[in-house]
N, C-alpha and C positions, 0 to 999 in steps of 0.2 A: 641356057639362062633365060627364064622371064622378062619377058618385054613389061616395062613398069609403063604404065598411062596414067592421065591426071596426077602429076606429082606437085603436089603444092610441098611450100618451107614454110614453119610455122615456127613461133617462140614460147619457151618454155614460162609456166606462169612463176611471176615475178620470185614466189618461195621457192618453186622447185630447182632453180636456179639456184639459188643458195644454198639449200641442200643438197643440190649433186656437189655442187663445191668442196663442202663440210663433208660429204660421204670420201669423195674421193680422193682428199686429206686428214682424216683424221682417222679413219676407221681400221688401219692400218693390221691392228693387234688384231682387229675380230675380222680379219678380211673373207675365211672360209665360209663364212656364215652364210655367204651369198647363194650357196647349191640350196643348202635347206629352206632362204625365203623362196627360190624359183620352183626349186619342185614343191613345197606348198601350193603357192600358189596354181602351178597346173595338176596339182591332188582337187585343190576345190572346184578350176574349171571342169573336171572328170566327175565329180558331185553333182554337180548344177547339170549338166545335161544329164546324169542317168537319173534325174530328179526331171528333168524335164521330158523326158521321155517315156515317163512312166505316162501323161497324154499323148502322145506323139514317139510312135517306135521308128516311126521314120527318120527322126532326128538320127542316130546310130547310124542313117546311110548304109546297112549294111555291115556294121563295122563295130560292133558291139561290145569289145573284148579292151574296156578304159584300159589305158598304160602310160606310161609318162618312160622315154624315153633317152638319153643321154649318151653323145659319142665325142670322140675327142677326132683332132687330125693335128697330128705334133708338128707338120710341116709347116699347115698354115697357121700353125698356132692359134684355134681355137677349139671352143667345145660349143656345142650344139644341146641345146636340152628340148627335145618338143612331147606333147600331150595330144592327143585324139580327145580333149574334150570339146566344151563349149562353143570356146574362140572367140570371137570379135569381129562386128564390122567396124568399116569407116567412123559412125562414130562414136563406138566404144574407144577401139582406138587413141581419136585423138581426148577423148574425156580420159580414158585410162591411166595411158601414157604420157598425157601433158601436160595435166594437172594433180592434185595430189585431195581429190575428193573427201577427204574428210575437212572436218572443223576442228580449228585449233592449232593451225599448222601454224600462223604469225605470233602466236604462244609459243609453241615449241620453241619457233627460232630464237626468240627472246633470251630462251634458257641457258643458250649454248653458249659456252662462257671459253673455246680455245681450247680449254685442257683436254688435248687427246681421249685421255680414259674417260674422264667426265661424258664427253661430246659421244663416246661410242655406245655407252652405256644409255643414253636417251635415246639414241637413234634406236635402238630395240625398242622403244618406249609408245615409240609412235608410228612403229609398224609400217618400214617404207619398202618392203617386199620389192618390189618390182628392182627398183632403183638401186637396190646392193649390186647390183650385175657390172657397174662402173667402177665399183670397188677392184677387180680383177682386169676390166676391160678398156680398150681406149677406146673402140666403139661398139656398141650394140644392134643389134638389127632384131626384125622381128618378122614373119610370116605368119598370118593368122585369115581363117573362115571361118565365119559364124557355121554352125550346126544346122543345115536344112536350108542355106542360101544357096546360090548359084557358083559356079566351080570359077566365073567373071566376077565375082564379087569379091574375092582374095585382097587381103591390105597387107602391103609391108610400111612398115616403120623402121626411120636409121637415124640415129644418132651418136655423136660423141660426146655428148654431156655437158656440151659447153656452151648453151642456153638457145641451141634452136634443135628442131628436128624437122624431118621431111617422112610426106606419105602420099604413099603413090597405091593404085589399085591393080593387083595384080592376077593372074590365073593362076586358080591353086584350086586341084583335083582334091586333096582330102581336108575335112574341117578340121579344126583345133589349133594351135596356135605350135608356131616354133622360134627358137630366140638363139640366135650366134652369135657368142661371144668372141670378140677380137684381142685376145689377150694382152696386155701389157709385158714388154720385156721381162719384167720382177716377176712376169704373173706365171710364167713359163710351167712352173713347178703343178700346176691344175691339169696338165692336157698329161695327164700320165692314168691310166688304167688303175691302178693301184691307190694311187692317190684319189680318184675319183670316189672308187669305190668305197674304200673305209670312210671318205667324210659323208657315202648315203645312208652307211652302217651306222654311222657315230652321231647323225641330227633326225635319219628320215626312216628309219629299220620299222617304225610304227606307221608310216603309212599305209592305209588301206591297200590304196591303188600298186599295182607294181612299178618297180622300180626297174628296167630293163639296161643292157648295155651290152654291147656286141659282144663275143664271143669266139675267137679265129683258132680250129683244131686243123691240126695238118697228119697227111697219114703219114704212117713210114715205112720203113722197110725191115726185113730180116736183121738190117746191122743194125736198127734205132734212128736211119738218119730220114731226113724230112724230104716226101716225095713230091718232088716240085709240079706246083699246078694242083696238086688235091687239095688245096686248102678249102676247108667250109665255113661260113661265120654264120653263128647262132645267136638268137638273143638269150642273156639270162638274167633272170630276176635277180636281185643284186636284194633288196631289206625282206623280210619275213612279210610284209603285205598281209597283216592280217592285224585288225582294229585292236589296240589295245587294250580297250576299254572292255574288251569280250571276253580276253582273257582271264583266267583265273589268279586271285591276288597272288596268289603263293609262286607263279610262276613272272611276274614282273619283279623287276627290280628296283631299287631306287635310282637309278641311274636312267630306266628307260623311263619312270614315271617323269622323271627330269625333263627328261628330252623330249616328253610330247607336252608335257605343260610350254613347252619354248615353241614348239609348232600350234597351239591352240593359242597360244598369247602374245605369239611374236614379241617374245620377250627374252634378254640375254642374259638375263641371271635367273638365281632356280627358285622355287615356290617355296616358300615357308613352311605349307603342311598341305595336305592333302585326303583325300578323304575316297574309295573306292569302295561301291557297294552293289549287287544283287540282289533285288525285289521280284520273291517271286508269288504269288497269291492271287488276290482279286486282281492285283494291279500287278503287272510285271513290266518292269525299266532295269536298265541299270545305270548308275550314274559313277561320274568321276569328276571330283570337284576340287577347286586347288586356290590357295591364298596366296599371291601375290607377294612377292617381298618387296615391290614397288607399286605406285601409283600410276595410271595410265593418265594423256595428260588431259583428258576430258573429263575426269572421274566427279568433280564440282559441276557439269553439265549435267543438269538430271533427265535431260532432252538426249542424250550423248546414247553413244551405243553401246550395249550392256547385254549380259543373259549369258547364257550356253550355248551350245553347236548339239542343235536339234538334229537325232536322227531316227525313223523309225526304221525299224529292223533292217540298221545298218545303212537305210535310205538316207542320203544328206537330205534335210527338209529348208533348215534354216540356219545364218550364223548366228547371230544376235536374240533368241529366243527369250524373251524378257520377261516371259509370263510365267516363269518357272522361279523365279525367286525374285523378293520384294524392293522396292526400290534401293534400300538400307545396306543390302547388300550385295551393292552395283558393282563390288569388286571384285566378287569370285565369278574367277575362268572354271570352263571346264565342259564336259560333254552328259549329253543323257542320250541316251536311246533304248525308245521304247515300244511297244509293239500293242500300246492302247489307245494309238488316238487315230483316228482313219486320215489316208493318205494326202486325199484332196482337200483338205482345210487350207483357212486362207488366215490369215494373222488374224482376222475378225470372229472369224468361224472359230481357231483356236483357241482365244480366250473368254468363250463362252461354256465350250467341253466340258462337262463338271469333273472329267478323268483329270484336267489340267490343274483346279483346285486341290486335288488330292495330293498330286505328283508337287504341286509348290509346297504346300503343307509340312510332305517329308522332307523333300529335299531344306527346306529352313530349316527343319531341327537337324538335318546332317551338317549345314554350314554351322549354326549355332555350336553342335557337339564336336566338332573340328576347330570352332575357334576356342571353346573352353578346354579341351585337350593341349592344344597350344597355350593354351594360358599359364599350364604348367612349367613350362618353363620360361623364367618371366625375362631372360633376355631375350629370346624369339620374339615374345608376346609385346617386349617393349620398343621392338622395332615394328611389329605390326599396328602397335598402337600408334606409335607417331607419326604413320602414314596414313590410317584410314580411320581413325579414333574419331573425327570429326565427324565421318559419316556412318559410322557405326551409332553415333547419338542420337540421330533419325528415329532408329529402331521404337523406343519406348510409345512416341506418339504415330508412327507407322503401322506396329503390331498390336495389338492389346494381349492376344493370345499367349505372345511369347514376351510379354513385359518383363516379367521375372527374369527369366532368361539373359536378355540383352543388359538389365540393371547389374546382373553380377559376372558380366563379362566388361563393364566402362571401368575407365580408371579415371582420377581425377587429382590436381595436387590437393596436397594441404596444410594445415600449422603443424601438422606431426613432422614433416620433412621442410616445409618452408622454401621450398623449394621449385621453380615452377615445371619441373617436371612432373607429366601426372603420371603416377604410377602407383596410385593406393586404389584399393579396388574398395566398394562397400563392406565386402566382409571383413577385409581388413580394420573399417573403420568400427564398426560395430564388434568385435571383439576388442577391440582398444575403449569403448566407452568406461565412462565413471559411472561409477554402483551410485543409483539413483537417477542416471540419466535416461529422457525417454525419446526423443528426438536424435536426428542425422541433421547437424545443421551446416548451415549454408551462403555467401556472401556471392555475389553476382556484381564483378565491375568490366570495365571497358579492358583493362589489360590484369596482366598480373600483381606487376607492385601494387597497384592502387586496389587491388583485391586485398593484398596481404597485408595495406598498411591500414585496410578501414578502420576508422574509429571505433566503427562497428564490434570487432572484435577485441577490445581491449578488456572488457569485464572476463570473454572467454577464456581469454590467456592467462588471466591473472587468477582462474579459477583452473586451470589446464583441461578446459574441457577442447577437443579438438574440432577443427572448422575447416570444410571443403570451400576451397580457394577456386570460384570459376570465374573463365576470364573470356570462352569460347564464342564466339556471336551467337552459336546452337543453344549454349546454355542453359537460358534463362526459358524458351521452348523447351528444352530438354525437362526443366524442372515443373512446369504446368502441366507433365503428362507423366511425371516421374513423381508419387505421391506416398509410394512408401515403397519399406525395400526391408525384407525378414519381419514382418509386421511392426516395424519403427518407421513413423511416419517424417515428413522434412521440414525444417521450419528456416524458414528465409532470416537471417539475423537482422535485416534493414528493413523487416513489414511487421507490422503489429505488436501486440505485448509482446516483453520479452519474458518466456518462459524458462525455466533454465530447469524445471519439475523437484524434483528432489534432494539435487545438488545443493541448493537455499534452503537453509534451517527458518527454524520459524523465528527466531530472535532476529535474523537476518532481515526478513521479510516486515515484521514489525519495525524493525528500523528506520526504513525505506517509507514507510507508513508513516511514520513521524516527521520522515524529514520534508517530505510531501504538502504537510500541511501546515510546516512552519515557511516552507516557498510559497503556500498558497498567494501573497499578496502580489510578489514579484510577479508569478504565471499571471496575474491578471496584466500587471501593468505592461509586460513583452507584447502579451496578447493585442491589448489595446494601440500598443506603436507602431509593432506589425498591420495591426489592420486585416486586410484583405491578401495579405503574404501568405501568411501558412491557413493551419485546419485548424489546428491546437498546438499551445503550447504545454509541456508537464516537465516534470523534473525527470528526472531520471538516474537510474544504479547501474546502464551498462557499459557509461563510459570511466575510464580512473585517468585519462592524461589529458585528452580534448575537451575544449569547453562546451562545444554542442554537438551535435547531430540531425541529421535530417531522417526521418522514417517516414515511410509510405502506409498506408491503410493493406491491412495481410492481403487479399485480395486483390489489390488493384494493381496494374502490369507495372515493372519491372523500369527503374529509370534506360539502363540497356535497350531492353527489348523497343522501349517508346521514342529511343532515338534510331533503332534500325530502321522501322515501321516509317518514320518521319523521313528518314533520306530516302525510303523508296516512294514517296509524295504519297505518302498516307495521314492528313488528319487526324491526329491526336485531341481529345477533348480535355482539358487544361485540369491539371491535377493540383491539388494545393498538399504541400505534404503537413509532417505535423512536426514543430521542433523541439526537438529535447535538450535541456539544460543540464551539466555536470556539477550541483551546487556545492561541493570542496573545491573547483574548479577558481582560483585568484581573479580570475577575468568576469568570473558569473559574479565573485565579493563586488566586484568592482563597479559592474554593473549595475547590480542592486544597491550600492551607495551614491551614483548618481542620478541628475534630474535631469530635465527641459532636454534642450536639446542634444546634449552628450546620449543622455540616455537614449534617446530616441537612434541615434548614431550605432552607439554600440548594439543597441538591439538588430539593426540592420546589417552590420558589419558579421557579427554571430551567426546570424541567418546565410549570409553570402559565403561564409567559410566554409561553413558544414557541407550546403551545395557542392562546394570546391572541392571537400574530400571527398564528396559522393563521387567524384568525379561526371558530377553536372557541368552547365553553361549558363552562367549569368546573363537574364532578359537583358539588365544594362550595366555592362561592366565598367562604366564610365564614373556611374553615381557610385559604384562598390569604391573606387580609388578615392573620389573626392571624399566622401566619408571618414574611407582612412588616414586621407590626409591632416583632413581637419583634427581629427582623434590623439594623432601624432604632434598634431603642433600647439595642442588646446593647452 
């Protein structure tokens, strides 16, 4: 046994507490999962050093032949799983093992709502690799040498998961890391040969690295019976260790594409679609790209980690390769390796490569044609949408190249369904248009109802023309860089004239005309009450139930958009809008038949309402009550 020196006790960070908790009660149903995060994890340590090596052959020690190892011992009930790669000193170690290095982690726990299946299913979500081992175990241990230290510089880590651990420095002859699991009574059924082996078949059979595990042949004799003392033990490869991705389509299945989407994403449920491709030409990669049928829980951090698992000719280079596809579409997993970009780039140096321009290029239009393939079937497509739809809307003012593209991949709700599901695509809406219409139009509010109950669209409805209902905070961004869609340009129903093109006969239009200029007097006299309120006052023919409206000048930003902009302490320059009266409207009669100061009253009160369906915020909501008050008891 190694003599342990320098043994300090340390405390687990205040989450990781929590979460061994929640790991070690609730995760119960997905308990096996834990061989395929551990041997991940020392597949990637076996990466990173023959990536590191390729400067430094010395790191190998000798010892060049990566493997990831795994043995049982049924007496003392435990398994053993070690890797010859990387390893770890003192204080990778205690950063490793004691805290949980990523962001997002007091998010996470926020989430976790008790309900077993619930709780198990996130816990894949936010990738606690390491920490499954307590799922099985009542203690863990660890033996670990960095790669190219000293054979005195060995760390063991021991813990039982129940919020401290200790680490002492130990002597350890060969690098890379090894982890003993102490099984739990319940947990017995793991230290079995058999059982081992099919769960490396069933999660890990695509790992590159091999997968090793003893082996014990005994000889025998002329009767069959076993010659005591000749027993030998061998190692055998136990998964296929050979990169899936290299493979030819035809010989993967859907089942093994499963199971490495679950080792690239550390994720527990299976990908939605996927996409496997061979480029061979000027440029030769090959990539394997996979959509997510969840959200990871960083995926609103645009700072957050994102990309592919960069490898050239099979060399791990990078996890998070981010320069291979655009922000917009921070949610596809998945790998590329390729044999054009030179070895010793550094993430500065890589995203300058003009090879790397090319390779994002294709690989967008493969995610693109993988998410429109999916689109086909619009259950699939309607659970991918209500996971990443949000950031899928990026796209339009991200790309330009592939604007078209990402516009007839959004969905969106609208007056066709009424519904705040989105799930009408633009083509759907443009084959549904009225003969004579020329416009995709469009209302922009803070939530749904108040989209769908705008004033705004009541001429629409009452004409059946149909109206995209957004309510998203992307939105109204989304629609300053979304400007047409099948050469049908978008008109904001709450900005500028209302154009309705064809739909309006000319008798119609003449009417409107007329009735305009028998208001002429009233618009003077609002005008003048209002004052410095609005821009303009005019009559109007888009409302039939509301007595006013508020509309903004077509160009100018979006009442939404200028209250985001305002909570992130951004300065807005004071907009005046213009307000439109409904003259069949009883309340406009009414108006127009009073004076002094009634009148001046309801001009204000009219003005404040509209605001209110805009779902604005009254400068002073104090004087909007007293006004009504008076109104009501005059």
């Amino acid at each position: 046994m190694t003599t342990a020196t320098h043994e300090e006790t340390l405390g687990f960070q205040t989450e990781v507490k929590q979460l061994l908790n929640l790991m070690i009660h609730s995760l119960y149903s997905n308990r096996e999962i834990f061989l395929r995060e551990l041997i991940s994890n020392a597949a990637d340590a076996c990466d990173k050093l023959r990536y590191a090596a390729l400067d430094n052959d010395a790191l190998y020690e000798g010892d060049s032949e990566l493997r990831v190892e795994i043995e049982h011992d049924k007496e003392a009930n435990t398994i053993t799983l070690r890797d010859n790669g990387i390893g770890m000193n003192r204080e990778d170690v205690i950063a490793n093992l004691g805290t949980i290095a990523r962001s997002g982690t007091a998010e996470f726990l926020k989430q976790m709502s008790g309900e077993q299946q619930k709780d198990a299913k996130l816990i894949g979500q936010f990738g606690v690799g390491f920490y499954s081992g307590f799922i099985v175990a009542d203690e863990v241990a660890v033996r670990t040498r960095k790669a190219g230290t000293q054979a005195s510089e060995g760390v063991e880590w021991r813990s039982k998961g129940e919020g401290e651990f200790t680490v002492a420095d130990i002597e350890r002859e060969i690098h890379g890391t090894e982890i003993i699991l102490y099984l739990k009574e319940d947990a017995k059924e793991f230290a079995d040969d058999y059982r081992l082996q099919s769960l490396v078949r069933k999660y890990s059979d695509h790992i590159e690295v091999p997968v090793r595990m003893p082996k014990t042949e005994t000889a025998k004799d002329d009767e069959g019976n076993d010659i005591e003392g000749s027993e030998v033990t061998t190692w055998e490869t136990v998964n296929e260790a050979t990169a899936l991705w290299a493979r030819p389509k035809s010989e993967v299945s859907d089942d093994e594409y499963k199971a490495f989407y679950k080792h690239v994403a550390h994720d527990f449920s299976d990908p939605l679609a996927w996409s496997h491709n061979k480029v061979e030409g000027k440029l030769e990669y090959t990539s394997l790209l996979y959509v997510p049928g969840r959200a990871p829980f960083d995926m609103y951090e645009r700072d957050g980690a994102r990309g592919v698992k960069l490898y050239v000719q099979r060399v791990f280079i990078m996890d998070d390769a981010e320069q291979f596809l655009p922000l917009y579409l921070r949610f596809i997993k998945g790998v590329l390796d390729t044999r054009d970009l030179s070895l010793n780039v550094s993430r500065e140096l890589l995203q300058q490569d003009p090879q790397v321009d090319k390779i994002k290029g294709a690989l967008t239009k493969r995610a693109l044609d993988m998410l429109k393939k999916l689109s086909k079937d619009s259950e699939q497509y309607q659970t991918f949408w209500n996971t990443f739809g949000s950031v899928l809307k990026e796209g339009p003012g991200e790309d330009f190249a592939n604007r078209e593209k990402v516009a007839g991949l959004l969905r969106f709700a609208s007056t066709h369904t009424d519904t705040a599901t989105q799930d009408q695509s633009l083509a759907d809406y443009v084959e549904r248009m009225k003969e004579g219409q020329k416009k995709i139009y469009y209302v922009v509010a803070d939530s749904f109802n108040a989209a769908k109950n705008s004033p705004h669209l009541e001429i629409f409805r009452k004409k059946g023309i149909e109206v995209l209902l957004l309510s998203d905070r992307i939105d109204e961004w989304l629609m300053s860089h979304l400007t047409e869609f099948d050469g049908k340009s978008f008109a904001d129903v709450a900005k500028g004239e209302l154009d309705l093109g064809d739909v309006e006969d000319e008798a119609e239009k003449k009417a409107q005309e007329e009735t305009a200029k028998a208001k002429e007097d009233l618009v003077k006299r609002v005008k003048e009450a209002l004052n410095d309120g609005v821009q303009e006052v005019k009559v109007t023919h888009r409302l039939t139930d509301s007595p006013a409206c508020v509309v903004l000048p077509e160009h100018e930003m979006g009442y939404q958009m200028r209250r985001i902009m305002e909570a992130a302490g951004q300065k807005m320059p004071e907009v005046k809008p213009i307000l439109e009266l409904n003259p069949e409207h009883p309340l406009v009669a009414r108006l127009e038949g009073a004076e002094g100061e009634l009148f001046t009253h309801l001009a204000h009160i009219l003005l404040d309402q509209a605001i209110i369906a805009e779902g604005g915020h009254l400068d002073d909501p104090a004087a909007y009550v007293k006004r009504l008050n008076s109104v009501l008891t005059a």
